[in-house]
Structures are given as structure tokens and as C-alpha cells.
C-alpha positions as CSV (number, residue, x, y, z in Angstrom):
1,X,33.9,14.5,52.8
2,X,31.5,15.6,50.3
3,X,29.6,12.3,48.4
4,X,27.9,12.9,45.1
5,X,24.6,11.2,44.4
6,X,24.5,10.1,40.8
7,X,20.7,11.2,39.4
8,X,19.9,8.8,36.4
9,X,18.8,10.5,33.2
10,X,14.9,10.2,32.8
11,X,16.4,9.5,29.1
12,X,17.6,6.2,30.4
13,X,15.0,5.0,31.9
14,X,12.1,5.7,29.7
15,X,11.2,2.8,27.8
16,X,11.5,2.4,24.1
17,X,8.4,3.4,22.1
18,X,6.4,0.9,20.3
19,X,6.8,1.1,16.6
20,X,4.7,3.6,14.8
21,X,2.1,1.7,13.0
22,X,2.3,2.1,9.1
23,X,-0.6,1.8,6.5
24,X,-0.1,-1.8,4.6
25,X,2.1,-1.6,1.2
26,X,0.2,-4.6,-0.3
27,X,-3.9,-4.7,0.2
28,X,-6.4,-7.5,-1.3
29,X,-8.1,-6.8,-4.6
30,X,-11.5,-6.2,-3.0
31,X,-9.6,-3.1,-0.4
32,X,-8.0,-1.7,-3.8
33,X,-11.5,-1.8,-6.0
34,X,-12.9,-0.4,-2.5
35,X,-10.2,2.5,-2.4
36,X,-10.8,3.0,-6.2
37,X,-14.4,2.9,-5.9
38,X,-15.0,0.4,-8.6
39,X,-15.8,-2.7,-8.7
40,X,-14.0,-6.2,-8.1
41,X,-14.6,-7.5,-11.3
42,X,-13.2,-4.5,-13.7
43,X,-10.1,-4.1,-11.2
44,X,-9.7,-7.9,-12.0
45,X,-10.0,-7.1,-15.9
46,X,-7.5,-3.6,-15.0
47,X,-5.0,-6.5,-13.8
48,X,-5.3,-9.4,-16.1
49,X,-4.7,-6.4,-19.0
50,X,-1.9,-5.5,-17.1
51,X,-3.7,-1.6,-16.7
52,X,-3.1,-2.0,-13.0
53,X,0.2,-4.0,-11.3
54,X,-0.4,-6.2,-9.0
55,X,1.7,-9.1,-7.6
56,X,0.7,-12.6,-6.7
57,X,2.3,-14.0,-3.5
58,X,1.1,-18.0,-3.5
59,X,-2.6,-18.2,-4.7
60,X,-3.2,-14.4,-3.3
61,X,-3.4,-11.7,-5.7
62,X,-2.2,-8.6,-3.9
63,X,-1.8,-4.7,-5.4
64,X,0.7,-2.0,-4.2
65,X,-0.8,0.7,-2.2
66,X,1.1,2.9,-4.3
67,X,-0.1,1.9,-7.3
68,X,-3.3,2.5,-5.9
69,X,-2.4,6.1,-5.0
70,X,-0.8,6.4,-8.3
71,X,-3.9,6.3,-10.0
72,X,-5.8,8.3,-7.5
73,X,-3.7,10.9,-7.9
74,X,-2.7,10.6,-11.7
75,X,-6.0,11.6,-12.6
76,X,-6.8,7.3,-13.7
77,X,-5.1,4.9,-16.1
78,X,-2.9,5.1,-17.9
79,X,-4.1,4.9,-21.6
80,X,-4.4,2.2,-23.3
81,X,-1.1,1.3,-26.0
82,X,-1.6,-0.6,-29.4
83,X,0.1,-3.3,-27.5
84,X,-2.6,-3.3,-24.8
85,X,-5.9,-5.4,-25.3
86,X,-9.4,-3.8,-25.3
87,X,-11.0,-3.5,-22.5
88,X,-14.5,-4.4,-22.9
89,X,-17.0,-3.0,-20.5
């Protein structure tokens, strides 16, 4: 009588892998100016022009990482539109 001995798979009993971890898809203003390298205050006046996109959750004013890397790698704003107010620096 032959018995076969069942091996489990090391598939089975490895243990799932924690998640990867993921950069954030909405920062704060000052991360954003920081990542920009400008300052708080003209990212503020890039928003309230609506240059930049941002999106308010509550009282916090929050930008799009890709927004962010839009820019960066867009070469800057887009330019300014006769419907667009001057930006006064």
C-alpha cells in the first residue's frame, strides 16, 4: 500500500503582500508651491485666476498631483486668454 503525502504549495501559504504604497493624488497648496518652487501666495493667485485647478474638499484647498506634473512638464502655464484676468505680480 503506497500512501501519498500531499506537499502544500509555498504559493498557498505565503501571505498576501501589503499594498504598494502610492504617491498622494491630492497635496496641500504649500507641497504644490513647494514642488513648483514658487511661492504660496502666487500659486494662491494661479488658483483664484483659475491658471492652476485645484479642488476644495470642506474648508481645504487641495491641487491634483497631476496638475502639478502637468506644468512641470508642459514647460509652465498655460497662457493667459482674453477671458483670463491679469495677473499682477
Amino acid at each position: 500500500m503506497t500512501s501519498e503525502i500531499s506537499v502544500p504549495s509555498p504559493e498557498l501559504d505565503t501571505p498576501p503582500s501589503p499594498p504598494k504604497a502610492t504617491a498622494p493624488r491630492l497635496v496641500s497648496v504649500p507641497t504644490a508651491a513647494e514642488s513648483l518652487a514658487i511661492s504660496v501666495g502666487f500659486l494662491r493667485t494661479l488658483i483664484r485666476t483659475r491658471k492652476m485647478p485645484s479642488v476644495r474638499i470642506g474648508r481645504r484647498l487641495l491641487v491634483r498631483t497631476r496638475d502639478i506634473d502637468a506644468v512641470i512638464d508642459g514647460g509652465g502655464l498655460p497662457a493667459a486668454t482674453k477671458r483670463d484676468k491679469a495677473v499682477r505680480l
